[in-house]
N, C-alpha and C positions, 0 to 999 in steps of 0.2 A: 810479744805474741803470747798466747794462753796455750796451754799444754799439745793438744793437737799438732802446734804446725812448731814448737819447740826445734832450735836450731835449724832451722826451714832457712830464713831469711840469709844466715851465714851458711850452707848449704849452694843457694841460689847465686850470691855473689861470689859463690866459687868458682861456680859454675860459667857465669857468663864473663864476668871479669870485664876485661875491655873488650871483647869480642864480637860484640854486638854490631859494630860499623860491620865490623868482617862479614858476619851474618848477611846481615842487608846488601854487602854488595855481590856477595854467590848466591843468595838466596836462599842457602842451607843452614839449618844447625843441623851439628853433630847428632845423629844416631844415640853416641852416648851419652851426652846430655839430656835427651829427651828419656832415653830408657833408665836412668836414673833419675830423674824426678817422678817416670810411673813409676818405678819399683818403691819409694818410697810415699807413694799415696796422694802425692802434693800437687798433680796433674786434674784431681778429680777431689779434695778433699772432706767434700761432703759427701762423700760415700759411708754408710752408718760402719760403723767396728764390727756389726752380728758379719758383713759382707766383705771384711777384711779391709775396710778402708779405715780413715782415723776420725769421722765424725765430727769434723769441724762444723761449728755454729753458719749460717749465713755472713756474721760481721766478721766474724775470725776469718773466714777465708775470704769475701770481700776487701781485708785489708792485708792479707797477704797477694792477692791477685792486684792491686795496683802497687804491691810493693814490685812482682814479680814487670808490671808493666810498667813501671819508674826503668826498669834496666831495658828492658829489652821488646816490644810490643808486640813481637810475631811471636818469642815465645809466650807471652800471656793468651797471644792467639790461640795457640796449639793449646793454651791451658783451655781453656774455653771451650775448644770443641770437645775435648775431652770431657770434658763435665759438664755438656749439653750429651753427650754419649750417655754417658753414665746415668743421669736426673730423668733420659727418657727411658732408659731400663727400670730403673725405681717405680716411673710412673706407670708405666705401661704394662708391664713384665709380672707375671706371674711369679711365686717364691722360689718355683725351678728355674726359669730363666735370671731372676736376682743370682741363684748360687753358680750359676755356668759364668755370668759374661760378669759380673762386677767384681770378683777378686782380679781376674786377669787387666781390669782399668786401672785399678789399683798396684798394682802388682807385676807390670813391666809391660805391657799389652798397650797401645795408642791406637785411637779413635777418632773419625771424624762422623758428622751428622751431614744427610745430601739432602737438599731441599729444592733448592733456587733450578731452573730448566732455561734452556733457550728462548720461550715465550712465557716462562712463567718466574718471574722476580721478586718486583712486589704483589703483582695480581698470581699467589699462589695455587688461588681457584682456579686456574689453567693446566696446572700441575698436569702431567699424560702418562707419567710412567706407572707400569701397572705391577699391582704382585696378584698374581690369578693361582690358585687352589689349582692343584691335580692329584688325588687323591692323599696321600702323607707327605707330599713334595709341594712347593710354591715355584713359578717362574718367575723369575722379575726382570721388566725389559723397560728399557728408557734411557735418558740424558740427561747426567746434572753436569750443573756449571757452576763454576766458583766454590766449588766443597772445600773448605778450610779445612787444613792438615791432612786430604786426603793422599798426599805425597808420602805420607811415614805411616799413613794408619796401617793398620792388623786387622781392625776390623771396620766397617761402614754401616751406618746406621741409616739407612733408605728409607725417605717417605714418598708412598705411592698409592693410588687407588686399589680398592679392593673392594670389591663387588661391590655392594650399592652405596659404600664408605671409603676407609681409608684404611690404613696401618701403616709402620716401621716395623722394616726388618733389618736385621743385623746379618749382612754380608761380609763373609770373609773376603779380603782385597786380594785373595790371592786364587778365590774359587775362578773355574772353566768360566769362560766370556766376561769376567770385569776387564777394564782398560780404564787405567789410572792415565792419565795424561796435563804434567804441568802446564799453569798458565805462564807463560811467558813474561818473563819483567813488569808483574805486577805494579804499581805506581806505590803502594803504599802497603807496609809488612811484607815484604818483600819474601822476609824465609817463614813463612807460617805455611808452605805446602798449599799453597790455595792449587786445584786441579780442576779439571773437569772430568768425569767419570761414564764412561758408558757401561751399559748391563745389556749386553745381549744374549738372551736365551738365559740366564743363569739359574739352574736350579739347585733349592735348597731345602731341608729338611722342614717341614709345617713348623716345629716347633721354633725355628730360626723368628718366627713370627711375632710381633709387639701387640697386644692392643688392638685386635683385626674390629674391622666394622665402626669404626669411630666415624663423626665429622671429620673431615678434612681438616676445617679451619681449627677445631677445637684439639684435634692430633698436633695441628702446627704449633697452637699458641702455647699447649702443653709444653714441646722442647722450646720455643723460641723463649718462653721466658726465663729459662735460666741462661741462656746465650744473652739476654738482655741488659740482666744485671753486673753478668762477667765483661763485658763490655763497658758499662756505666761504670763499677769500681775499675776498669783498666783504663779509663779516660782521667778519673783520679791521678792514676801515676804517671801518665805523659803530660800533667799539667804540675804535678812537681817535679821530675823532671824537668820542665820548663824554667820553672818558677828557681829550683837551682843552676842551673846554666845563666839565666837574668841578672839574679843578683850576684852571682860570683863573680862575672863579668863587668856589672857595673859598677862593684864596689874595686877593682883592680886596674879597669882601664880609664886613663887621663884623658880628657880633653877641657879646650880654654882653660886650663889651667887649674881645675876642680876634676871631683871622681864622676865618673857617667850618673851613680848614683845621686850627686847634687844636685842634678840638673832635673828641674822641677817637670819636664815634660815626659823624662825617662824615668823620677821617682812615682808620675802617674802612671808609665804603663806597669813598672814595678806593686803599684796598688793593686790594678786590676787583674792582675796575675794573680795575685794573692786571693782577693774578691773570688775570682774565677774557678779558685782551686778549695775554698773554702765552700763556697758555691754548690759545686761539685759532690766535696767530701760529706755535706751535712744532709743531701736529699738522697743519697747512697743508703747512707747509714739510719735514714728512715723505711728503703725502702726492704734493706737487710732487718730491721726490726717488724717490717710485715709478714717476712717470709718465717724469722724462727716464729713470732707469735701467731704463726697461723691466720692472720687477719685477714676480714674479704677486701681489705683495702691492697691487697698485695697485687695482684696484675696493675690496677692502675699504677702504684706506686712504682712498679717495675718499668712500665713506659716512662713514667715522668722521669726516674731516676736516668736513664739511658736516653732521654730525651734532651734535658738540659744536661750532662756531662758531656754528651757527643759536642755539641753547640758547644759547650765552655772552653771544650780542649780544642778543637778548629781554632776558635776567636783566642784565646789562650797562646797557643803555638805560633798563633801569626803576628803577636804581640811581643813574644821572646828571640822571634828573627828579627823583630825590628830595632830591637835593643841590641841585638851584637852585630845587627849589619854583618858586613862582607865578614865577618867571623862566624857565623853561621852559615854561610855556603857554600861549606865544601862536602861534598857527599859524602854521610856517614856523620856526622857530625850530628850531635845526640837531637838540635833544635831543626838540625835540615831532617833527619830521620823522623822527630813529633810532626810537625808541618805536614806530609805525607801520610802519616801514619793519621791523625788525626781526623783527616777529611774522611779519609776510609770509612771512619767510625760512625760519622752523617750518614753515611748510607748501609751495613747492616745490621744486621737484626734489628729489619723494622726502619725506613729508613727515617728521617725527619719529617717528612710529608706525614707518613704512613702514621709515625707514633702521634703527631698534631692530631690526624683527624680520629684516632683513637682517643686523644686527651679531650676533642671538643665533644666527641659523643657521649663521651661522661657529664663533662658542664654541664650539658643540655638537660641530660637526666638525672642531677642532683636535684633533690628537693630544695627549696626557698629556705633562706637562714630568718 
């Protein structure tokens, strides 16, 4: 790791250790776990240092974020919405709102971002909740569903219509009319806090405000793409992950008489794991060289990256149960947890559909070579 996330990685495996099964079967991580990864900036690390965070590059936190999702993938979750919190404050946020809400992400304070509604998922052009002006006060009334980590946040990052646009506001989880309410036995990241949030009546100071008057769609793909790529580098690490669980297994357990590894059908899914992850790791880290170079290649790159990792790690995962058989299914079990955890990742930010027909509308509009 490069100075920024310095003793990060031995930090994290402190932190989660073997605990990760545990996790996934309550559905919790610890409070203190999470409040000690914000306290020390590693929730959200591309927060610049003027804003008290540690200014990590796109690739440096990229390959700390599938280090952090090699251990554990609901917290890489919670990393994630944390730093779609953060990136839509940066983006959005005037330099008074930068110095109110980004040391606090940085600095022991956790975050979720609410987007997704009852009738609005991938078609977020349905989106209904609203934040309406009353003179120095906004109300914001609506239903979101499936907000990642909105179980532990402090604060909520709402997108909803606003007059003849759109905006994010940052809702305190704790203000008169929020209701936080967990989704029940999620199928896949089990402790990432995924909830559903309702906003009745809630009102808030105008400057609680992000960004008023935007497009919708251009307000969404604003946050959604750093949710993108934290997804795409965390598909990285549940496919090494994989890829160790596979070989460790095949190189240890015996059958006809040779290691699992001999056997020419298990050292091809062994390739393909590899392929997979390699795959993965090297359209990541083009898409992380769009974002620090500033390139206009970077939205697409950010689809594609999130596009084929999510696919790699699904097919990846399903590849590394097949290799340890009935030793991969016992709940908790790092290959039964990927498997789960993987599919999740096909559908969001942006599901596989969604980022295709985004990738073919590029084709289409690329010039002739």
């Amino acid at each position: 790791m490069t100075e920024p996330l310095a003793g990060a990685r031995d930090l994290v495996d402190d932190l989660v250790g073997d605990r990760a099964a545990e996790w996934d079967r309550t559905g919790l991580i610890p409070d203190d776990v999470l409040r000690t990864l914000s306290a020390r900036g590693l929730l959200c690390a591309g927060v610049p240092e003027a804003s008290g965070g540690l200014g990590a590059s796109s690739a440096v936190n990229g390959e700390f974020t599938a280090f952090v999702g090699s251990r554990c993938s609901s917290l890489r979750s919670v990393m994630t919405s944390q730093g779609m919190a953060a990136w839509t404050i940066q983006r959005l946020g005037s330099a008074q709102q930068h110095a109110e809400y980004l040391p606090k992400l940085a600095g022991g304070q956790l975050a979720a971002v609410a987007f997704s509604e009852p009738e609005a998922g991938s078609d977020l052009s349905a989106m209904t909740t609203t934040i309406e002006r009353d003179d120095d006060t906004v109300i914001v009334r609506g239903q979101k569903v499936w907000t990642t980590a909105a179980h532990y946040a402090d604060l909520i990052v709402v997108v909803g219509r606003y007059g003849s646009g759109a905006a994010a506001v940052v809702v305190p989880a704790s203000a008169p009319g929020v209701t936080v309410t967990r989704v029940a036995q999620p199928s896949g990241c089990r402790a990432a806090g995924h909830a559903n949030v309702t906003l009745d009546e809630v009102r808030l100071p105008a400057t609680a405000v992000l960004g008023g008057g935007q497009p919708l769609m251009l307000l969404v793909t604003t946050a959604l793409a750093y949710g993108r790529i934290s997804v795409a580098w965390g598909c990285v690490g549940i496919l090494r992950a994989c890829l160790d669980a596979a070989r460790g297994h095949a190189r240890t357990r015996t059958q006809f008489g040779k290691r699992l590894a001999d056997h020419q059908l298990v050292a091809r899914h062994l390739a393909n794991l590899l392929i997979s992850e390699q795959i993965a790791t090297r359209v990541c880290e083009h898409a992380s060289r769009c974002w620090d170079e500033g390139s206009p290649e970077m939205v697409v790159a950010t689809v594609l990256a999130k596009q084929v990792s999510a696919v790699q790690a699904a097919q990846g995962a399903a590849t590394a149960v097949q290799v340890l058989g009935s030793a991969a299914a016992h709940e908790g079990h790092v290959v039964e947890r990927a498997y789960r955890d993987a599919k999740l990742m096909e559908l969001i930010e942006g599901s596989t559909e969604i980022c295709e027909l985004i990738l073919a509308d590029h084709a289409v509009s690329m010039p002739a070579t």
